[in-house]
Steps between C-alpha positions, in 0.01 A plus 500: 500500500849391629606115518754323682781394316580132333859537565611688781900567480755246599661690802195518665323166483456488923113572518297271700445339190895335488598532848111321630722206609752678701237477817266225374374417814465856652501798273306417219133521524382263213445128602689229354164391351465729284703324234380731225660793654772275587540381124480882367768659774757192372391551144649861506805382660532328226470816260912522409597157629467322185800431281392345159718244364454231164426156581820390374665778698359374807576149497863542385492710822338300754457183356811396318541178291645244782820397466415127498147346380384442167177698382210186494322445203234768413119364485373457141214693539402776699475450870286797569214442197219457762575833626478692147104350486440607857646837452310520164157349666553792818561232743576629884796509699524160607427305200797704345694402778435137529583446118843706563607269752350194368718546219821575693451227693396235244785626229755457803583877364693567854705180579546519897224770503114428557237807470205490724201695498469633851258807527178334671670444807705701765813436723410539845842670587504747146166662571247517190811479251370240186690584220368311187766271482826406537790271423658230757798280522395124449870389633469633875428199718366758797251674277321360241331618199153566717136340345312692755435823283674686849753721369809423721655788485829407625552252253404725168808560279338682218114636509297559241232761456193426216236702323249403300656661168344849483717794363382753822596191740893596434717665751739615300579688126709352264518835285574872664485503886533138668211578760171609345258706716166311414296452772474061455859495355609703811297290735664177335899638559378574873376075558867431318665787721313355761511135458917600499511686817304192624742234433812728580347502849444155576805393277875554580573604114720733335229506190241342376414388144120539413333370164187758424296276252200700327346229267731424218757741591749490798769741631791417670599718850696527791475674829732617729529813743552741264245451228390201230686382165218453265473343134331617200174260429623148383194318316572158625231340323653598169873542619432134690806382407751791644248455823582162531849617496488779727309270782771198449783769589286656809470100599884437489612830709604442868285668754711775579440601123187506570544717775428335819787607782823268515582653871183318633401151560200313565466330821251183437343244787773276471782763571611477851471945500152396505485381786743732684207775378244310635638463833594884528122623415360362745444687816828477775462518847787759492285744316403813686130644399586906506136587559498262857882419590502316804774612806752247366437646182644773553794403725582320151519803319684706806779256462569577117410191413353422095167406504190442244167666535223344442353676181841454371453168540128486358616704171741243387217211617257691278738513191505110520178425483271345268767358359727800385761409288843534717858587377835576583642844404869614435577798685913615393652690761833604417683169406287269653127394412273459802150332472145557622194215415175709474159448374237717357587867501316703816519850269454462134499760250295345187577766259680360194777806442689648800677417808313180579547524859451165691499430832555202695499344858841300420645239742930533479583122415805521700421628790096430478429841626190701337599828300342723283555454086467762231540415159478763267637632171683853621494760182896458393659848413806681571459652870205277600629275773402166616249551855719273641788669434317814616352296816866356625598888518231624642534217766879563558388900582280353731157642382260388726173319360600395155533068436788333611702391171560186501660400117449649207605447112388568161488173326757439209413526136103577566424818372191563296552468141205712359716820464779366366258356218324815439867710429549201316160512256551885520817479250300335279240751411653641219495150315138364561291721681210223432651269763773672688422710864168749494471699825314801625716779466744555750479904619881501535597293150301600148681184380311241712174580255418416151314833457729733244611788708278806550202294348168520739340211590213415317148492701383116598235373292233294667541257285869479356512221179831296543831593248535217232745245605798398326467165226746367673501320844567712767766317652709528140457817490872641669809273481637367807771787660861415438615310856756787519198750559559677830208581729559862661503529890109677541529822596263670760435810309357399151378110599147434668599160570643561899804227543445299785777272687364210718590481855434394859572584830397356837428726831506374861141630565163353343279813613154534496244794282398822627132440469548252790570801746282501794425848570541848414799542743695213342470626130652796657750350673612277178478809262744634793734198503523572125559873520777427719677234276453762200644784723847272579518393146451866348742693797749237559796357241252345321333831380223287313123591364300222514268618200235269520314534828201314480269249663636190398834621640412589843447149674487399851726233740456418855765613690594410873542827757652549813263846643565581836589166638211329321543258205257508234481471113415792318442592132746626300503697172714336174599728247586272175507490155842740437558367142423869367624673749789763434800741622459836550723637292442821316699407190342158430158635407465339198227227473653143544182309323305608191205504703444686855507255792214489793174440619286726342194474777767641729724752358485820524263778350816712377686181375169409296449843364873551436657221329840693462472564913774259639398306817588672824391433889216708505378303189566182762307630745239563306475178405494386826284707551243355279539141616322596870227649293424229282546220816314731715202579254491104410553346854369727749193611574379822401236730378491330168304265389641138342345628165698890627823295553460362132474796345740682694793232420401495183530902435775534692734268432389323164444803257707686310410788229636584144648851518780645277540193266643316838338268752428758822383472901133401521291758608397410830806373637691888388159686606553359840878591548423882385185539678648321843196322550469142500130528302334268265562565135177765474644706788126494721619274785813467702607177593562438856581199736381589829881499684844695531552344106305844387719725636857269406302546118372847550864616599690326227223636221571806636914469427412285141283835431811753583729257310268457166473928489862537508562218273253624225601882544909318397377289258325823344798706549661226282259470229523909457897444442507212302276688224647832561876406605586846399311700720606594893372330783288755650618655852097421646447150378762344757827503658817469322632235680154273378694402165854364452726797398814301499334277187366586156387339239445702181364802765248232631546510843326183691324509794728483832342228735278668773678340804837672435341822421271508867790396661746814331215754548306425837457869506386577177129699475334459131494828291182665432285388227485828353840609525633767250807248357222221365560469101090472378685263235626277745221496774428162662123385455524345840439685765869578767486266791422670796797531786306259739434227212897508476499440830254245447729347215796465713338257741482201175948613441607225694335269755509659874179640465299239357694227772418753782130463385465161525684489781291734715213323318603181662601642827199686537243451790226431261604136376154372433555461138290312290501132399481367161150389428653296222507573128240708419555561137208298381620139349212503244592859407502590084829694387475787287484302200216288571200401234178715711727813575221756597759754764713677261850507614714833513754332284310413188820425325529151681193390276629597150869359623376169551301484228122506687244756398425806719223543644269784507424691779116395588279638777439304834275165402203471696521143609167334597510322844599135456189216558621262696463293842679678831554350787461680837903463526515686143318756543704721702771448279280559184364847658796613616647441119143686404631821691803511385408481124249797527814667704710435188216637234497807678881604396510249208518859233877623478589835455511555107764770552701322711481186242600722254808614698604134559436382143818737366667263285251227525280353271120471558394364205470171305802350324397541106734222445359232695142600393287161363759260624474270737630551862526130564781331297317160558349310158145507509462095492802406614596359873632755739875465327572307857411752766330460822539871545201517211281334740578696764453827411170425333412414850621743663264743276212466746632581805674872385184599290367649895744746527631543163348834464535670860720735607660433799474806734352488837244749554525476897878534512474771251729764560528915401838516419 
């Protein structure tokens, strides 16, 4: 029996699992509720983020001795002696706790600083964020130290994290590899990883510094983009008087050393940009309502001149309200600063590690005009350039539908520290490998592991004893580096911390999602809009690949249209989001990042399958490809069912399988493009719309088909050379002009992209299969493309015939498209990893990743009709829910063979680590470690158990093919 791996290899680390944020409110399937899931998928993001430091190592670093201030007295006695007979007694959470920061408080341990216990309340602007506690200024006349047990986010300078003091309660290892894989110990680094991404979200920081106290012991961390700093375990009950210490200095350090953002500033009531916000959120009578502009409406726009919509208008009310904290932001543009006041963030990405993408509804204080803000931290690495850089070029070649730069600047001096730390620590294996840096092993560098080289690992134990520790105190352990210690620049190739640089940029247009389209014909017509502005930007000067098509990065704006003498707004198509985007240039193939950028929902079968396959435009269209199906299946109506549309989004777009020691395609989502049939993942129905959208998706399956043969039949061709370089191409297998003759490499010839070879041989036929000159040695396993699935492939080369699709789509005499019937992925719907999982998914693997047991596949439960009261009113809707559940027993049996077939690479079985622990990292008797989430889901348990173990096929729209 096969199991998914722990530790899947650096350069491919974008599954769904680590890019789930990149469309967090369209392409991934599991609710926000489901904060176990949640905890898990940020838990193994965490996997070769940690850098391991000494105590004393980490405060000379962070938290240097100030320059002026006198250390105050030390207690006589041990502040934190209640806690050692709580610990001892098993005493929960919050009596652990509330003697923690009773003694801070009463021992005046943080002069300036006051620690609250905040987790049994929420803010109403930060969602159901209630970290444990945290640690506020007592000298800011605006915001004082709050008594109401509400968290106040905004004000927090340093939070604090506690457990009640057992040893599987840890998130992190103090002795081989930093992150250990336990099922509680992973579910604790998620709520840290978690709690992080959090704060980073509705904080303007550059890190933040989080105490993890488990009983009598404490570690010291920090967070920033790239990964978390982490000390070995400090026992502060016994080391009390170094504690003391170490809290005085964290007391004394400004609050840019402790991470919050010097380039922003926090507007309060009193500050007269208060007011100027209030004023321009409310409602103007200059605003023009795109859905029902009025005549003078639209003379306004006719005559050019700038005017606010009113959803633009309504976004930034809505990021003002219950009381959202407000602030000013630095934007630099060249020599000169310009700045935007803005309140909460409209798009938020709450993963800890990453880009951090925000987005804001920002008013220009100059000119008090409304704009669109991202704030992000861009990956920094030689010949990755700034999106606003890329943006200001793309808008002097005129490429239609892309923003409208407005400024743009990567702020000085903030670049994430993380990787510099880890080269750092790295150095300093060789003289303590106790406390210096422990990764996972890098694929590319046998020096980033302790393991001797050549040495197997050994097998995990279900219950591993810990390594005696050291007599002496961990932080005394390793002397304090010389201050003429360099730190190495990181260096893509060998370090799995990514190095981020923090920047923003503003664009002229606040646009809205594509899940707000209002019919079939207008998600065409923006997917067109889009096609066009990636046509201009890959033909023209520019010659650029976008390389991350995706949902979240096709939006929508109103835009105003002169047709045939008749003024009228229309809807427009926005193609953003160009950060990754790249030139086209055959001799800068080499990977820029040490991971591979995009959307994995949305890429392309080959590019998933082929990891070595560099990104070209039928790869793009693809992609685009794939956003009209998963809009289409969600939004419109169609022969699915809600529970049909579940299923299908999550097969398609949220799976992914285990082949070849490398992350690969899920099965659905490839079985589609090489069947051509837009099917549901066990191949018995079709699914159809009802409208001309069938045939735009029937014709482009049909090219994606022709495309995926010719591009497996190369990529085999390849694989036949690379392991017998040697040996002649065979005459039969293909034309000579399909690889590069002008370019070897060690008689490894690579693959010759498919556009330039259609368009040099429009008149080439393919050889026979059983030609006389085929070498038996050499002979591909998959089978020649036929000359009409060339054809086929030549359509996806560049964009005329996809564009001339649409268009005659569009222009056809059959416009009755449908209308969204609104979201009809169900909102109480269970993700994959759920607790009652009784549907088997195709992609097993996602269980044993995140840590969950896999279920067995069981036989269809008989459910016993449910005793309870109907009213007349209910019981159509009950019968006709009747029907369709002895519809979906009927076909509820998959094909074993076909199962088998799918399950190549994937695992079916249960994970023999994880056996007899607990799924839940929550203590037994504890409080719910500050989560509403907990609540939540429990109740959420109810309402899935009715169609947690249907299928989801439709007998009556059941289909032959």
């Amino acid at each position: 029996m096969s199991t998914a791996p722990k530790e899947p290899p650096v350069t491919i680390k974008d599954t769904p699992l680590s890019q789930h944020n990149s469309n967090r409110n369209a392409a991934v399937s599991y609710k926000p509720e489901d904060f176990r899931i949640r905890r898990r998928i940020h838990a193994d993001d965490m996997v070769e983020k940690a850098v391991r430091l000494s105590v004393k190592q980490f405060i000379d670093k962070f938290w240097p001795t100030p320059a002026v201030g006198n250390l105050p007295p030390i207690p006589s006695q041990n502040p934190f002696a209640d806690v050692v007979s709580l610990v001892a007694n098993k005493a929960v959470e919050k009596d652990v706790a509330d003697a923690f920061t009773k003694a801070v408080n009463e021992y005046t341990l943080t002069p300036g600083m006051q620690l609250r216990v905040c987790a049994n309340r929420t803010d109403k602007d930060t969602s159901s964020l209630r970290v444990d506690g945290a640690f506020y200024r007592t000298d800011n006349p605006h915001a004082p130290v709050p008594e109401d047990g509400t968290p106040h986010t905004a004000d927090q300078i340093v939070v604090v994290e506690f457990k009640r003091g057992e040893t599987d309660s840890d998130a992190f290892n103090d002795y081989g590899e930093p992150c250990p894989e336990a099922v509680k110990r992973t579910d604790a680094r998620g709520q840290l990883a978690t709690y992080a991404g959090k704060t980073f979200a509705f904080q303007h920081r550059l890190a933040l510094f989080l105490l993890f106290v488990n009983g009598t012991e404490c570690r010291l961390t920090r967070w920033d983009r790239s990964g978390v700093v982490i000390t070995v375990v400090l026992d502060y009950c016994k080391e009390w008087k170094t504690f003391c210490k170490i809290l005085w200095r964290m007391s004394q350090c400004s609050n840019e050393q402790l991470g919050l953002d010097p380039t922003v500033r926090r507007i309060y009531p009193t500050d007269p940009l208060y007011q100027v916000m209030d004023e321009e959120m409310e409602d103007h009578e200059s605003d023009i309502d795109h859905d029902n502009p009025t005549p003078s409406d639209l003379d306004k726009l006719a005559s050019g001149q700038p005017v606010v919509y009113t959803y633009m208008r309504k976004m930034f009310r809505t990021s003002l309200r219950d009381d959202a904290p407000r602030y000013v932001l630095d934007v630099p543009y060249g020599n000169e600063t310009r700045q935007y006041l803005v309140g909460r963030p409209v798009f938020i990405t709450q993963e800890a590690i990453g880009r951090g993408t925000l987005g804001f509804a920002a008013l220009d204080r100059e000119k008090r005009r409304l704009a669109w803000l991202k704030d992000s931290w861009r990956a920094d690495y030689p010949g990755v350039e700034p999106e606003g850089q890329i943006l200001q070029e793309l808008n002097d070649a005129e490429v239609p539908h892309i923003p409208t730069i407005e400024c743009y600047g990567d702020l000085p001096g903030q670049k994430t520290v993380s990787p510099e730390i880890w080269e750092w620590a790295k150095t300093l294996v060789d003289k303590d490998k106790s406390v210096a840096l422990a990764v996972r092993k890098h694929p590319d560098d046998e020096s980033t592991t302790q393991r001797s080289a050549g040495a197997k690992p050994k097998p995990r134990q279900k219950h591993k004893k810990q390594q005696p520790k050291s007599k002496l105190p961990p932080q005394l352990q390793l002397e304090q580096p010389n201050a003429t210690d360099t730190t190495p620049t990181p260096s893509p190739s060998r370090n799995p911390l990514r190095l981020h640089q923090h920047a923003r940029l503003v664009v002229k247009e606040i646009a809205l999602p594509l899940k707000d389209f209002a019919s079939g014909k207008i998600l065409l017509s923006i997917i067109l809009d889009c096609l066009e502005a990636h046509y201009v930007a890959v033909n023209e000067k520019t010659s650029r690949l976008h390389r991350d098509i995706s949902s979240s990065n096709i939006m929508m704006v109103p835009e105003f249209e002169n047709e045939g003498g008749v003024n009228q707004i229309v809807m427009r198509g926005l193609l953003c989001d160009w950060e990754m985007s790249k030139r086209i240039n055959a001799d800068v193939r080499a990977p820029r990042q040490p991971v591979r950028s995009g959307t994995w929902q949305f890429k392309s079968v080959m590019l998933l399958k082929n990891l070595d396959k560099a990104v070209d435009i039928c790869d793009e269209l693809e992609s685009f490809f794939h956003v009209i199906v998963y809009y289409a299946v969600r939004y419109l109506e169609s022969n699915l069912k809600k529970k049909g549309v579940a299923h299908f989004i999550d097969d398609y777009f949220d799976t992914f399988r285990y082949m070849e020691a490398t992350w690969s395609c899920g099965y659905h989502k490839e079985n589609v493009i090489q069947r051509g049939k837009l099917q549901t993942s066990d191949g018995k129905m079709l699914v159809k719309f009802g409208d001309p959208l069938d045939d735009v998706l029937r014709t482009l399956l049909s090219w994606f088909r022709g495309n995926f043969a010719v591009q497996d039949y190369a990529n085999d061709l390849e694989q036949q050379q690379r392991a017998s370089p040697t040996s002649p191409t065979p005459a039969s297998s293909a034309p000579s002009a399909l690889l590069r003759p002008d370019k070897t490499n060690d008689g490894k010839l690579p693959v010759r992209r498919l556009a330039k070879f259609l368009a040099m041989n429009k008149n080439w036929k393919r050889p026979r299969a059983d030609s006389n000159n085929s070498d038996a040695s050499t002979k591909s396993v998959v089978a020649v493309p036929t000359q009409e699935q060339y054809d086929l492939a030549a359509k996806v080369q560049n964009h005329d015939a996809f564009v001339a699709l649409l268009d005659g789509a569009l222009n056809s005499k059959h416009e009755n498209m449908r209308h969204p019937k609104g979201d009809r992925y169900p909102k109480n719907r269970k993700h994959h990893g759920g607790d009652n999982i009784i549907r088997l998914d195709r992609s097993s693997a996602l269980f044993v990743y995140l840590g969950l047991t896999v279920p067995m596949r069981r036989k269809p439960l008989k459910r016993k009709p449910k005793k309870r009261a109907k009213t007349e009113q209910a019981k159509t809707t009950s019968d006709e829910d009747e029907d369709e559940d002895q519809e979906d027993d009927k076909i509820r049996n998959k094909d074993e063979d076909e199962d088998k077939n799918s399950a190549i690479g994937e695992d079916r079985g249960q994970d023999d680590d994880n056996e007899g622990e607990d799924d839940d990292g929550d203590d037994g008797g504890d409080r719910d470690d500050g989560d509403e989430e907990d609540e939540e889901s429990e109740g959420e348990d109810s309402k899935d158990e009715d169609y947690e173990d249907e299928d989801y096929e439709d007998a009556d729209y059941e289909d032959s093919a």
